[in-house]
N, C-alpha and C positions, 0 to 999 in steps of 0.2 A: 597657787601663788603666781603673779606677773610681776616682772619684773620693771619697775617706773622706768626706768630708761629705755624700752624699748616702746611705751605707747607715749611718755611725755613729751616728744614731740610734735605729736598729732594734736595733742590738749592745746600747743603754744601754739599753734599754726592755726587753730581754731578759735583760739582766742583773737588773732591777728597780731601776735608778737612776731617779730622780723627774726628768722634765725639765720646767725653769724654763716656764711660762707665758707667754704676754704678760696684761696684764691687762687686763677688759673696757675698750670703749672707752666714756667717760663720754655719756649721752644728754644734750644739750641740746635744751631743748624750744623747736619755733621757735613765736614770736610773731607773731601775726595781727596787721598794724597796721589803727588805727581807720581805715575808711574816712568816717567823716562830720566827724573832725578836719585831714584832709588838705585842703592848697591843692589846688583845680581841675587844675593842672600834674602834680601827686604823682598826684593820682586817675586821669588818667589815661592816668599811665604804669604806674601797680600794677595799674589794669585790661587794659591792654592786655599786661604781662608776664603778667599769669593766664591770657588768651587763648591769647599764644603756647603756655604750659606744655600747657595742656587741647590744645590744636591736636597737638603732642608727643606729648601720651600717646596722644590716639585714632590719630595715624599708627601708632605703636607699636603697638597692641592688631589695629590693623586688620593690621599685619604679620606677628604673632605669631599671628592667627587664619590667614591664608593659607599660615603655613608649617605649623601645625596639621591644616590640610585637606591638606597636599601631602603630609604623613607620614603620614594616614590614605588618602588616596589609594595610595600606593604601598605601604604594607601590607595595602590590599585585593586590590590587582593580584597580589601575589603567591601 
C-alpha cells in the first residue's frame, strides 16, 4: 500500500498543473542593541549571552572540523 499523497504530486507536476508555493519567508533584520546606553546589569548579561553564543559556535566548528577530518580519514583508507 502507497500512500497518494506522497506520489500525487509527481502525477500533478507531470501532468503540468502549477503546484501552489509557500511564499518566501519575510527577513527581519535583527537589531544590535547599544551597548553604551545599557544599565551595568543589561551589559552584562548581553555580554555574557554573546560569550555563550561565540563559546556555541567554536564547539560547533570545532566538531564539524573533526567529523570533516574523520570522513577524509576513511576515504583515505579506503
Amino acid at each position: 500500500m502507497l500512500a497518494a499523497w506522497k506520489f500525487l504530486p509527481w502525477v500533478l507536476e507531470y501532468l503540468g498543473i502549477p503546484m501552489m508555493q509557500k511564499p518566501p519567508m519575510p527577513v527581519v533584520p535583527v537589531e544590535e542593541p547599544n551597548v553604551e546606553t545599557m544599565e551595568p546589569e543589561e551589559r552584562k548579561a548581553y555580554e555574557k549571552e554573546l560569550k555563550k553564543k561565540a563559546d556555541e559556535k567554536k564547539k560547533k566548528d570545532k566538531e564539524e572540523e573533526e567529523l570533516r577530518k574523520a570522513k577524509e580519514e576513511r576515504h583515505r583508507k579506503r
